[in-house]
C-alpha positions as CSV (number, residue, x, y, z in Angstrom):
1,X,-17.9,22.0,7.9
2,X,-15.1,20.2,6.0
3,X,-13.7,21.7,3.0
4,X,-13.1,19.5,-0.1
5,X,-10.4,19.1,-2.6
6,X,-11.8,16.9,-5.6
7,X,-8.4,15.6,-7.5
8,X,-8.9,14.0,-11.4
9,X,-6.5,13.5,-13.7
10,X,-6.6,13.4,-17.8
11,X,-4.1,12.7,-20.5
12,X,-3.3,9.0,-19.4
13,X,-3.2,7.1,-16.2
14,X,-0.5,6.3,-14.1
15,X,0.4,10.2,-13.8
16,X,0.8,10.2,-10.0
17,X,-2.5,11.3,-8.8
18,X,-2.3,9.0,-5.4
19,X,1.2,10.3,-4.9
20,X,-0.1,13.9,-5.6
21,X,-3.0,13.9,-3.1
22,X,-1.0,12.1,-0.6
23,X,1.5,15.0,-1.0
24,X,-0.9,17.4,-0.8
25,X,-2.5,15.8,2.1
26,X,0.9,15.9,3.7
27,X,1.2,19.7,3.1
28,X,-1.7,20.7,4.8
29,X,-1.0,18.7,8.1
30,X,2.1,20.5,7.7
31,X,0.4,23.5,8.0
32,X,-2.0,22.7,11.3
33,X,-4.7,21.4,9.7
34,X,-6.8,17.8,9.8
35,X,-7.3,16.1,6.8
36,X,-9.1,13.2,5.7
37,X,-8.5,10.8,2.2
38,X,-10.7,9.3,0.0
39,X,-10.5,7.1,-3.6
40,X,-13.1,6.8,-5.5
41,X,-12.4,4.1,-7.9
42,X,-14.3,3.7,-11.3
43,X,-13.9,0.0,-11.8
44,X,-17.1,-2.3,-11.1
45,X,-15.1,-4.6,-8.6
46,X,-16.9,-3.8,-5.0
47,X,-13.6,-4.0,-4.1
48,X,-9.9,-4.5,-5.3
49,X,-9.8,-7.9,-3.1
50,X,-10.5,-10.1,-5.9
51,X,-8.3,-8.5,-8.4
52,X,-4.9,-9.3,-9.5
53,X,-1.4,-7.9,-8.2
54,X,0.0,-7.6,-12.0
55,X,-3.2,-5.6,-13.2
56,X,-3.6,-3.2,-10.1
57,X,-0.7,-3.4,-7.7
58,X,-1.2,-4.7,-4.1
59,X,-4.4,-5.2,-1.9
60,X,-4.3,-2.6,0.5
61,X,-6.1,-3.8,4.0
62,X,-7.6,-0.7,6.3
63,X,-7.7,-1.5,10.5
64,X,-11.4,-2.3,9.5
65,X,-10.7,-5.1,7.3
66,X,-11.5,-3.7,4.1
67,X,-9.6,-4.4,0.7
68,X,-8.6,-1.4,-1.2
69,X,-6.9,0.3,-3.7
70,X,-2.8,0.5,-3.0
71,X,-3.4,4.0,-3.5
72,X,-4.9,4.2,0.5
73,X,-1.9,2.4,1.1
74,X,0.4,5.6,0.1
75,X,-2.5,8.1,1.9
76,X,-1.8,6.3,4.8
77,X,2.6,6.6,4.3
78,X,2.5,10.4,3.7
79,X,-0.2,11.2,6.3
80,X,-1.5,10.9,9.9
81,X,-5.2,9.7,8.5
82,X,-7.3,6.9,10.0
83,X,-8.7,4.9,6.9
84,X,-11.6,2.4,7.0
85,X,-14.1,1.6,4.6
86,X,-15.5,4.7,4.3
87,X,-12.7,6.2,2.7
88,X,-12.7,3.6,-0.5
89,X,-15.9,3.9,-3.2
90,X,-16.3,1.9,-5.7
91,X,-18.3,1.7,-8.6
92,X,-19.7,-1.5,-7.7
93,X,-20.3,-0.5,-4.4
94,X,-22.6,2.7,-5.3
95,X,-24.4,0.6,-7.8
96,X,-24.9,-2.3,-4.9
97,X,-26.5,-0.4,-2.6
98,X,-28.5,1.9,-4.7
99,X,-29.8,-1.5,-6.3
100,X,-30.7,-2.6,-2.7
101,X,-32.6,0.7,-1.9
102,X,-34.4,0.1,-4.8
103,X,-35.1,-3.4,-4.3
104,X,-36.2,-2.3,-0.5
105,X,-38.7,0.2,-2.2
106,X,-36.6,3.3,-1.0
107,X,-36.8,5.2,-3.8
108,X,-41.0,5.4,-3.9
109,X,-41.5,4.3,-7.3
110,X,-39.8,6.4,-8.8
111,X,-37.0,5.3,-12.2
112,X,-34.2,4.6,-10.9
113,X,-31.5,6.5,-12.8
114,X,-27.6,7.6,-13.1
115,X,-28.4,10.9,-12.1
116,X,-29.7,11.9,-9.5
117,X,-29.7,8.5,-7.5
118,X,-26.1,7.2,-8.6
119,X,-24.5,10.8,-8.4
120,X,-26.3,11.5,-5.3
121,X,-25.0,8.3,-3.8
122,X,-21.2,9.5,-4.7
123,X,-21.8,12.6,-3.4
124,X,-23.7,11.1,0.1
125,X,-20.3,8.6,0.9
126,X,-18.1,12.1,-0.3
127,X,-19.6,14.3,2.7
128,X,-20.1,11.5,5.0
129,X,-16.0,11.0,5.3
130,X,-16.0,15.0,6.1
131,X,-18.8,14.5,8.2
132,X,-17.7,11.7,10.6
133,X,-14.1,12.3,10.7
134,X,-14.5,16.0,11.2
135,X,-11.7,17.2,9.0
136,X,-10.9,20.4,7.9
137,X,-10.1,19.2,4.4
138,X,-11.0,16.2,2.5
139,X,-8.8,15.2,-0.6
140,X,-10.7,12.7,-2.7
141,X,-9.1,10.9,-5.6
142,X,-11.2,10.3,-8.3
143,X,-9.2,7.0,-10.1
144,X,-9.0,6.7,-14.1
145,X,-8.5,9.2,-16.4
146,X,-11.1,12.3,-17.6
147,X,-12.8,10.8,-21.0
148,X,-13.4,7.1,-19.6
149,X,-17.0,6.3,-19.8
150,X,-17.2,4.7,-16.2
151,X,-15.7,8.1,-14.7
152,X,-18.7,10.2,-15.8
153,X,-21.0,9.3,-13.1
154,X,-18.0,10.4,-10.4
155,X,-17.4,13.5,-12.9
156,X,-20.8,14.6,-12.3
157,X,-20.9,14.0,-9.1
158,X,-17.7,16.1,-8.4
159,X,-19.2,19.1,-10.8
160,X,-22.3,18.9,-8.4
161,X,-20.7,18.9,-5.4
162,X,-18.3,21.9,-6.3
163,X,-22.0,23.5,-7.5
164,X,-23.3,22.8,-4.2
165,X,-20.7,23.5,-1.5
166,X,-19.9,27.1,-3.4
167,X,-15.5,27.2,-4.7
168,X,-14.5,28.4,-1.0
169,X,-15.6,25.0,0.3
170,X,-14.4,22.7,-2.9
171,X,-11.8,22.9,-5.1
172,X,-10.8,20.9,-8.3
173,X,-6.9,19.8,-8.7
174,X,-6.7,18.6,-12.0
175,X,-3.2,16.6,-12.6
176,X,-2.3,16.8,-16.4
177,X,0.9,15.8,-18.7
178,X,3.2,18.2,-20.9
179,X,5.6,16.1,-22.7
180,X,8.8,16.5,-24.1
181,X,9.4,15.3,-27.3
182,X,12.9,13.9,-29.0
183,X,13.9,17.5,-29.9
184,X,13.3,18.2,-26.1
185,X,10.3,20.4,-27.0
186,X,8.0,21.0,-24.4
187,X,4.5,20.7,-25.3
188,X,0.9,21.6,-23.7
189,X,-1.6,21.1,-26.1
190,X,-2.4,17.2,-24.8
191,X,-3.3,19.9,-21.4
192,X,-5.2,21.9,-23.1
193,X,-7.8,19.4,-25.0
194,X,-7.5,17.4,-21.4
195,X,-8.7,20.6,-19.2
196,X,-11.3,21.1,-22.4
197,X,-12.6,17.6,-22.0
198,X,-13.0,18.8,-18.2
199,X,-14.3,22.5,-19.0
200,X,-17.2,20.6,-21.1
201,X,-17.8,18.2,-18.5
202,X,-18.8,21.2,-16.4
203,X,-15.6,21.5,-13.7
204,X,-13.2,24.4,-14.5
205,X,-10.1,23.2,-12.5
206,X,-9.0,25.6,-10.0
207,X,-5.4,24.3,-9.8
208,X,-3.0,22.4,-12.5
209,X,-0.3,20.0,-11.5
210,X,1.6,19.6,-14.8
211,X,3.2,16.1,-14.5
212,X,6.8,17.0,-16.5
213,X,10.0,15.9,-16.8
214,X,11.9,19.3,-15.3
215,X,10.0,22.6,-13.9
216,X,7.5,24.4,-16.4
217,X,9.2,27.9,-17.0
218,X,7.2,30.9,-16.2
219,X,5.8,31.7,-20.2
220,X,5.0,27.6,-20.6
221,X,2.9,28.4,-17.0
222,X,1.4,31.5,-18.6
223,X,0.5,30.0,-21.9
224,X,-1.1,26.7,-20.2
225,X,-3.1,29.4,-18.2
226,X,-4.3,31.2,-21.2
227,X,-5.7,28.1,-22.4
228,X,-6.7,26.6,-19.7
229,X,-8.8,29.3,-18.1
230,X,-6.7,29.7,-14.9
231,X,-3.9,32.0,-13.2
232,X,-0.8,31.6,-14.3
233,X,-0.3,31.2,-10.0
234,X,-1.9,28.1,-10.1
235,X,0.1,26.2,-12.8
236,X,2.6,23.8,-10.8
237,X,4.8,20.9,-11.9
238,X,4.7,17.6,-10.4
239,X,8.5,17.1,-11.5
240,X,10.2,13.4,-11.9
241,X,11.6,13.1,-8.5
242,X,15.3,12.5,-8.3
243,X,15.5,9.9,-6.0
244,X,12.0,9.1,-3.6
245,X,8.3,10.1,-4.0
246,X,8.9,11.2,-0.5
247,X,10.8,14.8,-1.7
248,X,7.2,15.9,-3.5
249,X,5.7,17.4,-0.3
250,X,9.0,19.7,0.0
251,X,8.7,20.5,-3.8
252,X,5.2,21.2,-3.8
253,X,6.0,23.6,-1.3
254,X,8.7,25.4,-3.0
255,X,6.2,26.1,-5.4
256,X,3.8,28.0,-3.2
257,X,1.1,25.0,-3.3
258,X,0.1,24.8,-0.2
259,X,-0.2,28.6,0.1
260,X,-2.5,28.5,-2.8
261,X,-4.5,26.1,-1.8
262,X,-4.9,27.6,1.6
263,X,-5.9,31.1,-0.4
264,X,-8.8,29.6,-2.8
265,X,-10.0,27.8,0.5
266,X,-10.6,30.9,2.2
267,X,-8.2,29.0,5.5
268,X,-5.9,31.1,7.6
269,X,-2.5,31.8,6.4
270,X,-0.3,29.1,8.2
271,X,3.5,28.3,7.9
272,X,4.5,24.8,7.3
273,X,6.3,22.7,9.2
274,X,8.3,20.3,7.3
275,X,10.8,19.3,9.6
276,X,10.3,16.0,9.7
277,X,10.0,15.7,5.9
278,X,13.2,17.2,5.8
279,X,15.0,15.0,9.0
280,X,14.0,11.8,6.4
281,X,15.5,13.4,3.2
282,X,18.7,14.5,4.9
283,X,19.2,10.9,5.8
284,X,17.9,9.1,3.0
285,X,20.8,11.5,1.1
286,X,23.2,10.7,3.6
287,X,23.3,7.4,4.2
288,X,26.0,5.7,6.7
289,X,26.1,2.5,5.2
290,X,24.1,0.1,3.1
291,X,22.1,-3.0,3.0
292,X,20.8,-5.2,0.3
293,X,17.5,-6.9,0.7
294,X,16.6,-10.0,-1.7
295,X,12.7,-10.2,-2.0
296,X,11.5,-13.6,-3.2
297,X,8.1,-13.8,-5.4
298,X,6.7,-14.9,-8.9
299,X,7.7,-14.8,-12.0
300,X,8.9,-10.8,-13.3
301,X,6.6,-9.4,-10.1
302,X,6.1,-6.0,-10.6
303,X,6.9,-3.8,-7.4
304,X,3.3,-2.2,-7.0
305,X,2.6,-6.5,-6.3
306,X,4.2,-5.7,-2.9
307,X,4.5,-1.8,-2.6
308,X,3.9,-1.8,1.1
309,X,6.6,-4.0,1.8
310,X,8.9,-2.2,-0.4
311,X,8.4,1.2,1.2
312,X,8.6,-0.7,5.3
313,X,11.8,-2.0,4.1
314,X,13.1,1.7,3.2
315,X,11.6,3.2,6.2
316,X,13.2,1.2,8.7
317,X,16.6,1.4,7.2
318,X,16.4,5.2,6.1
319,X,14.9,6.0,9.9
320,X,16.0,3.3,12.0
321,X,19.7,2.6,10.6
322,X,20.6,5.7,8.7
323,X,21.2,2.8,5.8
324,X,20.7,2.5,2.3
325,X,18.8,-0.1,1.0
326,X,18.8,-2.1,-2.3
327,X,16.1,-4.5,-2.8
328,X,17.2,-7.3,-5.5
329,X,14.5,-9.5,-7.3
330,X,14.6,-13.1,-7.0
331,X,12.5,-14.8,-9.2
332,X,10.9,-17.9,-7.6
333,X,10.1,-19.9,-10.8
334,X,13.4,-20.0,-11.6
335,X,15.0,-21.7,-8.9
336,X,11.8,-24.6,-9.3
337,X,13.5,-25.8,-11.9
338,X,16.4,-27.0,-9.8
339,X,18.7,-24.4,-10.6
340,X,21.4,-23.7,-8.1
341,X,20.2,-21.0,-5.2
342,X,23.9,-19.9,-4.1
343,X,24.5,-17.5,-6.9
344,X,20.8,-15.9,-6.4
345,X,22.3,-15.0,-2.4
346,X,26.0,-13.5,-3.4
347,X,26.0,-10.8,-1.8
348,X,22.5,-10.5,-0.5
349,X,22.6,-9.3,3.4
350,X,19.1,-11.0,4.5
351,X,16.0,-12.8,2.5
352,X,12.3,-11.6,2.7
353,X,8.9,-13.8,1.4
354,X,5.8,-11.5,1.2
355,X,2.1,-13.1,0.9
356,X,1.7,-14.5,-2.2
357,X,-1.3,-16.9,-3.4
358,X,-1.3,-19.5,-5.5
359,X,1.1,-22.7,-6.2
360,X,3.6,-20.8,-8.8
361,X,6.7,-20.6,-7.5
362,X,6.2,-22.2,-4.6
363,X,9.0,-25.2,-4.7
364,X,11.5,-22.0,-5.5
365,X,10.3,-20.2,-2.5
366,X,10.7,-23.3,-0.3
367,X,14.2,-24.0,-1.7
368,X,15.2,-19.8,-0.5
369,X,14.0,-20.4,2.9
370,X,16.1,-23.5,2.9
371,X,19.1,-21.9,1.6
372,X,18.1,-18.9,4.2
373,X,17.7,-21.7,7.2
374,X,20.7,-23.3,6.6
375,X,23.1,-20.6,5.8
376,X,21.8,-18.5,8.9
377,X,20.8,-15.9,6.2
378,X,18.3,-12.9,8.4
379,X,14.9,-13.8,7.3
380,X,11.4,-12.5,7.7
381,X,8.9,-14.4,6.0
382,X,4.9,-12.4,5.8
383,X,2.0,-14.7,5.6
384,X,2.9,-17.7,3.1
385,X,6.4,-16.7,3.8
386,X,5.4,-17.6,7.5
387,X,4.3,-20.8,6.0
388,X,7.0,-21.7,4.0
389,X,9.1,-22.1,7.1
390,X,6.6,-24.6,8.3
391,X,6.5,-26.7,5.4
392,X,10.3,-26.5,5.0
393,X,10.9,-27.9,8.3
394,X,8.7,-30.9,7.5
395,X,9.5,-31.9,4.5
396,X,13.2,-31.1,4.9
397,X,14.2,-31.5,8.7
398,X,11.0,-33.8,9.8
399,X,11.2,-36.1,6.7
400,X,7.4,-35.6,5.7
401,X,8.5,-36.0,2.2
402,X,4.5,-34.9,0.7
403,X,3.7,-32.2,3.8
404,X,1.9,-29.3,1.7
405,X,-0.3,-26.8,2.2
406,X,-4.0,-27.7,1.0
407,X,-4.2,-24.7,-1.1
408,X,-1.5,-27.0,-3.2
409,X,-2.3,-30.3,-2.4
410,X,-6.0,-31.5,-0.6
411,X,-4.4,-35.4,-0.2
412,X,-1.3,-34.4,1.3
413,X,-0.6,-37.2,4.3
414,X,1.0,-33.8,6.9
415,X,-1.3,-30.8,5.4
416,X,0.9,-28.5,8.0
417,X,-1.0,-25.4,6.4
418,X,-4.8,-25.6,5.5
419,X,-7.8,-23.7,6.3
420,X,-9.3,-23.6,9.3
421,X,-12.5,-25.2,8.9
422,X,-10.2,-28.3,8.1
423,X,-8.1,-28.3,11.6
424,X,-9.3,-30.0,14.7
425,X,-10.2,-27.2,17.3
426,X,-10.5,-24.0,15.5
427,X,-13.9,-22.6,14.5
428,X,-14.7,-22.6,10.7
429,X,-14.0,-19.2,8.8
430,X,-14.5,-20.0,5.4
431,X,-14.1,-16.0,4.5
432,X,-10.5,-14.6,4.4
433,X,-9.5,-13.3,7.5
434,X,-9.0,-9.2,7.4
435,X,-8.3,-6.5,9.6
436,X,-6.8,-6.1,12.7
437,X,-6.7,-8.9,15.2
438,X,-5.3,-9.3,18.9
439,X,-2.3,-11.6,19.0
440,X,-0.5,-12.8,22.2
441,X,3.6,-12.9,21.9
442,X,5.6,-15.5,23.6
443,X,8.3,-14.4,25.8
444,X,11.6,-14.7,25.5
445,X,11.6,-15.1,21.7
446,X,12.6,-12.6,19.2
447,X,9.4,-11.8,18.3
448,X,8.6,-10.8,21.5
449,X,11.5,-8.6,22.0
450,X,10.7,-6.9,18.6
451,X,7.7,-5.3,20.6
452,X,9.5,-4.1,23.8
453,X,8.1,-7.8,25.3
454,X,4.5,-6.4,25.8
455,X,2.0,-8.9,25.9
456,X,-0.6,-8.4,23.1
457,X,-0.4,-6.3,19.7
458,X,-2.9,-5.7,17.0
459,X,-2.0,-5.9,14.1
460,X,-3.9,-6.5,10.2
461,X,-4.3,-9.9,8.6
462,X,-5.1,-10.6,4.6
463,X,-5.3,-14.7,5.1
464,X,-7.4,-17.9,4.3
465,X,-5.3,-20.5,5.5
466,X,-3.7,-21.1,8.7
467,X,-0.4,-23.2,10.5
468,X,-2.1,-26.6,12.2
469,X,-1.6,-26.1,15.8
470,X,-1.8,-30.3,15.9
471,X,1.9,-30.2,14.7
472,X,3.5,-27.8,16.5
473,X,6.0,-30.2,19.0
474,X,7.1,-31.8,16.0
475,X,8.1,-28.5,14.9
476,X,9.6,-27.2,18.4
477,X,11.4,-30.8,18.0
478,X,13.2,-29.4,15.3
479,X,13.9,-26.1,16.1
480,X,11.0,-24.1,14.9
481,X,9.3,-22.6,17.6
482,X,5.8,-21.0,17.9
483,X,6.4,-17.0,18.8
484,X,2.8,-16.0,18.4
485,X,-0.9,-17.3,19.0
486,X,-4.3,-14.9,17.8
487,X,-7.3,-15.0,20.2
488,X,-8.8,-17.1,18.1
489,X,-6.1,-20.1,18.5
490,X,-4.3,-19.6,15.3
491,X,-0.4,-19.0,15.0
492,X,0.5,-16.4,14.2
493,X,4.0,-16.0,14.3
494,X,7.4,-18.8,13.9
495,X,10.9,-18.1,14.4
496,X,14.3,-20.6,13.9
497,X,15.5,-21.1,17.0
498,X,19.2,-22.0,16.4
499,X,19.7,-19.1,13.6
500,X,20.4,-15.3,14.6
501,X,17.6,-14.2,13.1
502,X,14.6,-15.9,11.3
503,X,11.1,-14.8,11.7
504,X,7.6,-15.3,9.9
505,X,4.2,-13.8,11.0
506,X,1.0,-14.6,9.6
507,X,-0.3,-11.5,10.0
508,X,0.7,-7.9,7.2
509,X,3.0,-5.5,9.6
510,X,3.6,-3.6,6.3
511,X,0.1,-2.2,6.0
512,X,0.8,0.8,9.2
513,X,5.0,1.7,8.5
514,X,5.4,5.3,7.9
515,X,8.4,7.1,6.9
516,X,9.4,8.5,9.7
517,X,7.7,6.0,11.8
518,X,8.9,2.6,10.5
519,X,7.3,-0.9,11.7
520,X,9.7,-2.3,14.5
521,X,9.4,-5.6,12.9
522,X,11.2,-4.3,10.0
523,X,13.2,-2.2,11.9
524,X,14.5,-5.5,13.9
525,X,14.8,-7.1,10.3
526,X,17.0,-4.7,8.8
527,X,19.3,-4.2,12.1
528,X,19.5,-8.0,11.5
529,X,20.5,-8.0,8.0
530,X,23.0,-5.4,9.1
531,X,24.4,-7.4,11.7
532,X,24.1,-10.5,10.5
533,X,24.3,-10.4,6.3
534,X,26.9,-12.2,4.6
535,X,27.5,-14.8,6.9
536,X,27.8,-18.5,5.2
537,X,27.2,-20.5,8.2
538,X,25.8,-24.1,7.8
539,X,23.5,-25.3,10.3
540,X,22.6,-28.9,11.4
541,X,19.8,-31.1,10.8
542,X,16.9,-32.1,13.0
């Protein structure tokens, strides 16, 4: 049977808990063990698909094709796990299908209430994750912060469960704040009324992970235990890192966490292995040389809006290059107003265009990839990025003046980009297309030498709308070359033909990088931008 560690956190939010379990997670696989992740998220959204990148941060897609909370994102960059589904609850999910068991007369008549039938729908997705994936531990993040009404059902759930399975078999790790103030006076006292609110809740954490500024000294760990109703042992700090998140596994483990964890567990003794945690710092501190990386998007983007694509980036220069990266803003919006686009690309070393959605900032995105095209600039364009290059090439090279996408424009005369229900040819989706999909590379492009020139890849989608296969020798004619096709006839992947190196894929290769592992698309990017960056080249028309 699996053995559970429930993580909450209290004070406020944005303390780390994501980063914390994933480290945690990390640990343990460290030490020989299987582990499995899980959020539990508080909001009513059934999913985070619908909400927006400034509130929450990026859309997270599992192989499966469900939307999620970026958290799962960073589960799946500090460990080995397999996410699906499964592994995201939401509120609105639990209150969905307990609604349609009740509807379907599952519950006999009986009232229908928070607890048991909500709590004991928490708890029933909780064990199933344990129960399919055959873990030895499952770490489940329980989103918000401890005194938020919408929590309390997850709250109760977790106090039952810990009830239930006995404290060898679940454990709480509660992740808590001790401030400093002006004077530089440490304090605990927002801990203690936090682990109170807990303690009246009915879950006496087993382990605190003090979010701080330095390392707790040994009498602040001892009066936080007093207070808190725990052993001094099990006070740790989850420390501002220096530099990456990625140095919290090896601190954690400084600390002894792991080896506590293991001990309240009841799990064999095991030593750690954290070579490869350790073959990633010692480069990412010992860089050989650096590259600088502009990423194009709206308006003051914040950098959860695209924290996938941030962290690939990293990997594949820390792991692939032994470079340093710096990733400069350029804000979209600004450049629609005609501005001048050279001074945005002194000294940039290659250009990147994640997915974005809507028509703001779009006429500055288009006016980068120009600027990118022309001055042979390394590009890799993701989704609308891939787009961009499509609709650049018409309007600019082509001389389709009004070629749009119809998300922007339904009576554009060349709608190069719309959905597929509107192309000749290609079945009708009219849902977003999500998870992994087969694609087929073309050989002899870059694309295809990106992948070791295999044949097919999988790889995750997030899209609506789609390149219109109807246009594509006028495209070839003037230089932009198809690179990919999906099973299901869509393109999936464009590259400049006379330019060293400019690619854009429809599909999310960001979604499955890992630290040590980094996504050889990105990898190929980077060794591009390293290569080619700074060049000022000019290239011809059509």
């Amino acid at each position: 049977m699996s053995k559970y560690i429930l993580v909450t956190g209290g004070v406020c939010s944005s303390l780390g808990k994501g980063v914390a379990a994933s480290s945690v997670g990390s640990l343990l696989e460290c030490c020989g063990l299987s582990v499995a992740m899980m959020k539990c998220d508080p909001y009513i959204n059934v999913d985070a698909g619908n909400m927006s990148p400034y509130q929450h941060g990026e859309v997270y897609v599992t192989e499966d094709g469900a939307e999620t909370d970026l958290d799962l994102g960073t589960y799946s960059r500090f460990t080995n796990v397999s996410l699906t589904r499964s592994n995201s609850v939401t509120t609105g999910k639990i209150y969905n299908e307990v609604i349609k068991n009740e509807r379907a007369g599952r519950y006999n008549g009986r009232t229908v209430q928070v607890i048991p039938h909500i709590t004991d729908e928490i708890k029933r997705r909780i064990l199933a994750v344990g129960a399919n994936s055959g873990a030895d531990v499952v770490i489940v993040e329980i989103g918000g912060t401890v005194g938020d009404i919408e929590l309390i059902p997850f709250l109760e759930a977790a106090r039952q469960l810990i009830r239930d399975l006995g404290k060898t078999n679940a454990l709480s790790l509660y992740l808590t704040l001790v401030p400093i103030l002006p004077g530089g006076e440490m304090k605990t006292k927002p801990t203690q009324h936090s682990v109170k609110q807990m303690q009246e809740i009915g879950i006496q954490p087993d382990i605190l992970l003090c979010r701080a500024e330095v390392p707790l000294d040994l009498e602040l760990r001892k009066k936080i235990a007093l207070f808190c109703n725990v052993e001094p042992s099990a006070v740790f700090t989850s420390i501002d890192v220096k530099k990456t998140i990625y140095e919290l596994p090896l601190l954690f483990h400084e600390q002894g966490l792991d080896e506590k964890i293991l001990t309240k567990l009841g799990l064999s003794e095991r030593k750690a292995d954290l070579s490869s945690w350790q073959d990633f710092l010692d480069k990412f501190n010992n860089p050989k040389r650096k590259v600088v990386i502009a990423m194009m998007g709206k308006k003051n983007f914040h950098d959860d809006c695209y924290k996938s694509v941030r962290e690939s980036l990293l990997h594949a220069a820390i792991s692939a290059h032994d470079a340093e990266i710096e990733i400069r803003k350029i804000d979209a919006e600004t450049l629609e107003s005609g501005a001048d686009v050279a001074p945005f690309f002194d000294g940039i070393d290659a250009l990147i265009i994640p997915g974005n959605y809507g028509q703001r900032g779009f006429l500055g995105m288009l006016s980068g990839v120009r600027y990118a095209r022309e001055h042979k600039i390394p590009y890799l364009g993701i989704d609308l990025g891939m787009q961009l290059m499509a609709i650049e090439t018409a309007r600019t090279l082509l001389g389709w003046e009004d070629a749009d996408s119809t998300e922007f424009v339904q009576s554009s005369a060349y709608p190069v980009i719309s959905l597929p229900e509107e192309q000749a040819g290609l079945a009708a989706a009219g849902i977003m297309k999500l998870g992994a999909g087969t694609i087929v590379l073309e050989k002899n492009t870059k694309l295809s030498a990106v992948y070791h020139d295999v044949e097919k890849i999988s790889e995750r989608h997030r899209s609506k709308y789609a390149f219109d296969r109807r246009y594509s020798e006028d495209m070839a004619s003037c230089g932009l070359a198809v690179s990919a096709t999906g099973t299901d006839g869509q393109t999936e992947g464009f590259e400049w033909k006379d330019h060293p190196w400019g690619v854009g894929v429809q599909y999310h290769p960001e979604f499955v990088s890992r630290p040590a592992k980094p996504h050889p698309l990105f990898a190929a990017f980077i060794g591009a931008a390293l290569e080619y960056g700074g060049r000022a080249d000019t290239q011809s028309g059509c």
